[in-house]
N, CA and C atoms as an extended XYZ file, in Angstrom:
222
Properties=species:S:1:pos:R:3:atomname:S:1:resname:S:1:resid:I:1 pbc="F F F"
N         0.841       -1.187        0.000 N   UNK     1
C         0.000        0.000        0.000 CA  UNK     1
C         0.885        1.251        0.000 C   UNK     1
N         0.249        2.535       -0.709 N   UNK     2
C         1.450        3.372       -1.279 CA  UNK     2
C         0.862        4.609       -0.013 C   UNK     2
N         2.001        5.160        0.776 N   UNK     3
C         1.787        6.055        2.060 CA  UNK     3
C         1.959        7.295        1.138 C   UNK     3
N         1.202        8.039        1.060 N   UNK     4
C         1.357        9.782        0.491 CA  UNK     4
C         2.596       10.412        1.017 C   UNK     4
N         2.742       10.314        2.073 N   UNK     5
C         3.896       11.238        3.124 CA  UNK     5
C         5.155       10.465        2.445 C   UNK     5
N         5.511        9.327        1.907 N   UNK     6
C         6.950        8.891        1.080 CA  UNK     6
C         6.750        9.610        0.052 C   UNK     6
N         6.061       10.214       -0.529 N   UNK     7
C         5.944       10.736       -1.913 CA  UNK     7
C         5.940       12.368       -2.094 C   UNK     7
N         5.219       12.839       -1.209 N   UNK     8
C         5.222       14.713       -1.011 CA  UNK     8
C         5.107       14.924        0.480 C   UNK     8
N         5.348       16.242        0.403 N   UNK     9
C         5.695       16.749        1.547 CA  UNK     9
C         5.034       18.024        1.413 C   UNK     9
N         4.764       18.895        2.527 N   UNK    10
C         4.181       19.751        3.019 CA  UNK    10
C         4.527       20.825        4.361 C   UNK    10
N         5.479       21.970        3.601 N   UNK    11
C         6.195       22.770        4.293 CA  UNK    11
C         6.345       24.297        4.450 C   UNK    11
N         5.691       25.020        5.218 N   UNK    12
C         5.816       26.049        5.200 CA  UNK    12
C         7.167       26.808        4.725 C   UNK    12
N         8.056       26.118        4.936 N   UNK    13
C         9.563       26.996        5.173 CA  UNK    13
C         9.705       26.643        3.224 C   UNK    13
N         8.944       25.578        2.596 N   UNK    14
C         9.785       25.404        1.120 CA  UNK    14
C         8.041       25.738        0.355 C   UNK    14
N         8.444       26.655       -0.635 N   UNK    15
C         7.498       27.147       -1.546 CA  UNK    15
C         6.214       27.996       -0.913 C   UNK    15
N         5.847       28.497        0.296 N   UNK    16
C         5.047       28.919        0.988 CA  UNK    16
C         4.178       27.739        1.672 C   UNK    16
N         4.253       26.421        1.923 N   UNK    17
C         4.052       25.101        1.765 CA  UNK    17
C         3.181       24.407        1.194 C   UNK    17
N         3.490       24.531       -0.305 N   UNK    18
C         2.763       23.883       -1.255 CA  UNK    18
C         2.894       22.538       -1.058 C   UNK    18
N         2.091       21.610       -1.845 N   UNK    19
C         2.591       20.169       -2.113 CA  UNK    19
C         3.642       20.204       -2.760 C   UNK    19
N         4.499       19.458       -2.299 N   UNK    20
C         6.361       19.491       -3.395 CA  UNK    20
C         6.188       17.720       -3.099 C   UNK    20
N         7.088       17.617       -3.794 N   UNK    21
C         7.791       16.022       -4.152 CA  UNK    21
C         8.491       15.958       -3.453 C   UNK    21
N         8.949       14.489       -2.433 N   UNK    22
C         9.177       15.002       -0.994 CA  UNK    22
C        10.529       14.806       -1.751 C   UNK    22
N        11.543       15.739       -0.855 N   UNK    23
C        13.280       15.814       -1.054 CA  UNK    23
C        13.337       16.703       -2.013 C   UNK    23
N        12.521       17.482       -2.836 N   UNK    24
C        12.598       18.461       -3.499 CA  UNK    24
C        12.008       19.803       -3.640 C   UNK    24
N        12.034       20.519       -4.251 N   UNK    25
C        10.979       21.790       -4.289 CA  UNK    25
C        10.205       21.698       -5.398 C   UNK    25
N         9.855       20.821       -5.786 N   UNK    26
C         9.235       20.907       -7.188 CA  UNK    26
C         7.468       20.195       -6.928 C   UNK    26
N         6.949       21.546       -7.021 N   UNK    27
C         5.369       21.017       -6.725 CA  UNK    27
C         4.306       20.009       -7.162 C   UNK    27
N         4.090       19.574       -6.751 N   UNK    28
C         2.875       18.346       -7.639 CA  UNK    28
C         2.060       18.967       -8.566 C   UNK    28
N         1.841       19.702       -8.041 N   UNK    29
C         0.701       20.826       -9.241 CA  UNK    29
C         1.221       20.683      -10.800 C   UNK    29
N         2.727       21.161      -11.018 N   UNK    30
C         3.467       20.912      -12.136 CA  UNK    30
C         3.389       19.824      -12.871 C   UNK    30
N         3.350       18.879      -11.703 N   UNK    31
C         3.148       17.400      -13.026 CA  UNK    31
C         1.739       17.285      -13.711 C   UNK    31
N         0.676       17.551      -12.787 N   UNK    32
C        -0.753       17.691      -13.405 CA  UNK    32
C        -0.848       18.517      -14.809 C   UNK    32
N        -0.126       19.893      -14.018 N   UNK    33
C         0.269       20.891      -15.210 CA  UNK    33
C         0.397       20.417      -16.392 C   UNK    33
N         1.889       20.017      -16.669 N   UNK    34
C         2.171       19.283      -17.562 CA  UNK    34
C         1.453       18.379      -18.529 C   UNK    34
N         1.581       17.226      -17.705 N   UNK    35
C        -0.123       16.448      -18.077 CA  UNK    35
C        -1.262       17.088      -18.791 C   UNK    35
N        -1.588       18.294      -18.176 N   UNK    36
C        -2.501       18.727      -19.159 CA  UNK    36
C        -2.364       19.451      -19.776 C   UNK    36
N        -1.430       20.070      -19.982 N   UNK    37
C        -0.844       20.529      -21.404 CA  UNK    37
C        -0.112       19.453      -22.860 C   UNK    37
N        -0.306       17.890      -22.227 N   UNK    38
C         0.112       17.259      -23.233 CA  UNK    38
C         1.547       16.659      -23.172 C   UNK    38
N         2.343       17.120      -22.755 N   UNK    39
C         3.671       16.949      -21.998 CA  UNK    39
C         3.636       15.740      -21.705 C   UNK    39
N         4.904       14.930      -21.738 N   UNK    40
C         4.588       13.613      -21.426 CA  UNK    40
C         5.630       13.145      -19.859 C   UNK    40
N         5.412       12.225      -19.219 N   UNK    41
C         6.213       12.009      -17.875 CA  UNK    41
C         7.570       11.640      -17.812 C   UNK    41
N         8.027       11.619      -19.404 N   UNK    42
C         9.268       11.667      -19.647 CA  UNK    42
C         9.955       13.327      -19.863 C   UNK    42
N         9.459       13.923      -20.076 N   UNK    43
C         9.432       15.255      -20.363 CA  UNK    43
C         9.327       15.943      -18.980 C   UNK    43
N         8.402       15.524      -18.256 N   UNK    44
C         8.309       15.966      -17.017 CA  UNK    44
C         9.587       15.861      -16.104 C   UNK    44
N         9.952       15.033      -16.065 N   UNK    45
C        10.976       14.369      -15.549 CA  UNK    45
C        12.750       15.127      -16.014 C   UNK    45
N        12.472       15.085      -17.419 N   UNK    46
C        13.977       15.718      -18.083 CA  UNK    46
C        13.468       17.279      -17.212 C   UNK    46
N        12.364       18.197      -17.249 N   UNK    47
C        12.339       19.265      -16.509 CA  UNK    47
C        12.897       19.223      -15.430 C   UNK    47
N        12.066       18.349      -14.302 N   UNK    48
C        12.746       18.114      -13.131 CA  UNK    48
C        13.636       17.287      -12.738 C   UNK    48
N        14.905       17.167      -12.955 N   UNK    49
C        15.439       15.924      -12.395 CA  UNK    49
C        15.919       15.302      -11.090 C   UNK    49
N        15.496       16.538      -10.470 N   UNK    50
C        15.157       16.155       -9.253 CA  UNK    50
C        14.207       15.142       -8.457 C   UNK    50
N        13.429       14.945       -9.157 N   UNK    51
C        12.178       14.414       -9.162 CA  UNK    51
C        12.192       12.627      -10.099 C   UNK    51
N        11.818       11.550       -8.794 N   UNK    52
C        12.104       10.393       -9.339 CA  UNK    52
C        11.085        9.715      -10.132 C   UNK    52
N        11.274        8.719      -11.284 N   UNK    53
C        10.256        8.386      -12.040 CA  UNK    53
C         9.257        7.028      -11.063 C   UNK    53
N         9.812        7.144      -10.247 N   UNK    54
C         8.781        6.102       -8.529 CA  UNK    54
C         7.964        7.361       -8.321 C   UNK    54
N         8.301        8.583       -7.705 N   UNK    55
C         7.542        9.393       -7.425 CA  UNK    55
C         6.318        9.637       -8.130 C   UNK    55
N         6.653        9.801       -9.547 N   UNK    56
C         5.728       10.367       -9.976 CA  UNK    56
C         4.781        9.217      -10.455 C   UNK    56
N         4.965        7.895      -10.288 N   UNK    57
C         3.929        6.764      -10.660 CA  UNK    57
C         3.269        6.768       -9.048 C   UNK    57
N         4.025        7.042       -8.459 N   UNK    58
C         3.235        6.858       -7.039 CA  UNK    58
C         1.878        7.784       -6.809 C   UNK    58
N         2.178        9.424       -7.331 N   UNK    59
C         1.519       10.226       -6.963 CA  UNK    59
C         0.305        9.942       -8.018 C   UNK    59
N         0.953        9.679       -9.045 N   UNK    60
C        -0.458        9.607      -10.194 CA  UNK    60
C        -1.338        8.053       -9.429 C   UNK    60
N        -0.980        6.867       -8.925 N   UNK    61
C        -1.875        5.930       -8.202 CA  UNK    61
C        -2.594        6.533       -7.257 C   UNK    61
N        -1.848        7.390       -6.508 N   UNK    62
C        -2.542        7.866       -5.465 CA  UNK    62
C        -3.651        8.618       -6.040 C   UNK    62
N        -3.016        9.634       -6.551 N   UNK    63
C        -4.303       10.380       -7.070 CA  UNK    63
C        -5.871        9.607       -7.418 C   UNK    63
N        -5.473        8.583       -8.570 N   UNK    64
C        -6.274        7.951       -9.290 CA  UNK    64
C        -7.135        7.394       -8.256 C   UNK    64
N        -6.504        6.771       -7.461 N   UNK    65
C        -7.524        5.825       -6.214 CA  UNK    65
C        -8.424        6.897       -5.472 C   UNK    65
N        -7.787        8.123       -5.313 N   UNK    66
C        -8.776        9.132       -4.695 CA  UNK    66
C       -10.060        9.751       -5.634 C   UNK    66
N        -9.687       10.395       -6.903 N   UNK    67
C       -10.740       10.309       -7.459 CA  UNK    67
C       -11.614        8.849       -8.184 C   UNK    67
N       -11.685        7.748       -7.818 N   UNK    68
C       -12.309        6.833       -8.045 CA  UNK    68
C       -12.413        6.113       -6.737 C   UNK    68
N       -12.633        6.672       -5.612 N   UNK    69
C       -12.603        6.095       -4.410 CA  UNK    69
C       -14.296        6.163       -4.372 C   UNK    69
N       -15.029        5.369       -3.392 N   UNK    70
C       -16.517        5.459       -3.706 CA  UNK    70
C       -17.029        6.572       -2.739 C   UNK    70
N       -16.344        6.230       -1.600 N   UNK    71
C       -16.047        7.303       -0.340 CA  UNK    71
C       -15.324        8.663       -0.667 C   UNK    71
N       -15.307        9.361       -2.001 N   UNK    72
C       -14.549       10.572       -2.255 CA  UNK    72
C       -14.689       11.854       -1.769 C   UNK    72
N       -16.623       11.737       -1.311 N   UNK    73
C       -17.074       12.889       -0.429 CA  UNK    73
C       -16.915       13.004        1.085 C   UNK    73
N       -16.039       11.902        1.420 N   UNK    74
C       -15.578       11.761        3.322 CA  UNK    74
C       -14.343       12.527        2.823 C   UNK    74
């Protein structure tokens, strides 16, 4: 089972404390971004290379299970 907190982080002191990719400054928002501009997660990735290609399969499962969760309005 995939824990959110291995994957982003949430910090006042880095970006005003946006969601970032944990160990980096690079916000989650960006990959969505991306994504919907067409951009692909290889592309995403050459942007950030800070940012690991685990991370970002993690965050997109996570995501996915939340909006298709049946319980999405708790």
């Amino acid at each position: 089972m995939l824990n959110i907190k291995d994957y982003i982080s949430i910090n006042k002191e880095i970006l005003g404390g946006q969601v970032v990719f944990k160990g980096t400054r690079v916000p989650v928002e960006s990959l969505f971004w991306h994504l919907e501009k067409g951009i692909s997660v290889d592309d995403f990735l050459e942007d950030f290379d800070s940012v690991s290609k685990d991370q970002v399969i993690a965050v997109l499962e996570i995501a996915g299970k939340v909006v298709s969760s049946k319980d999405i309005e708790k």
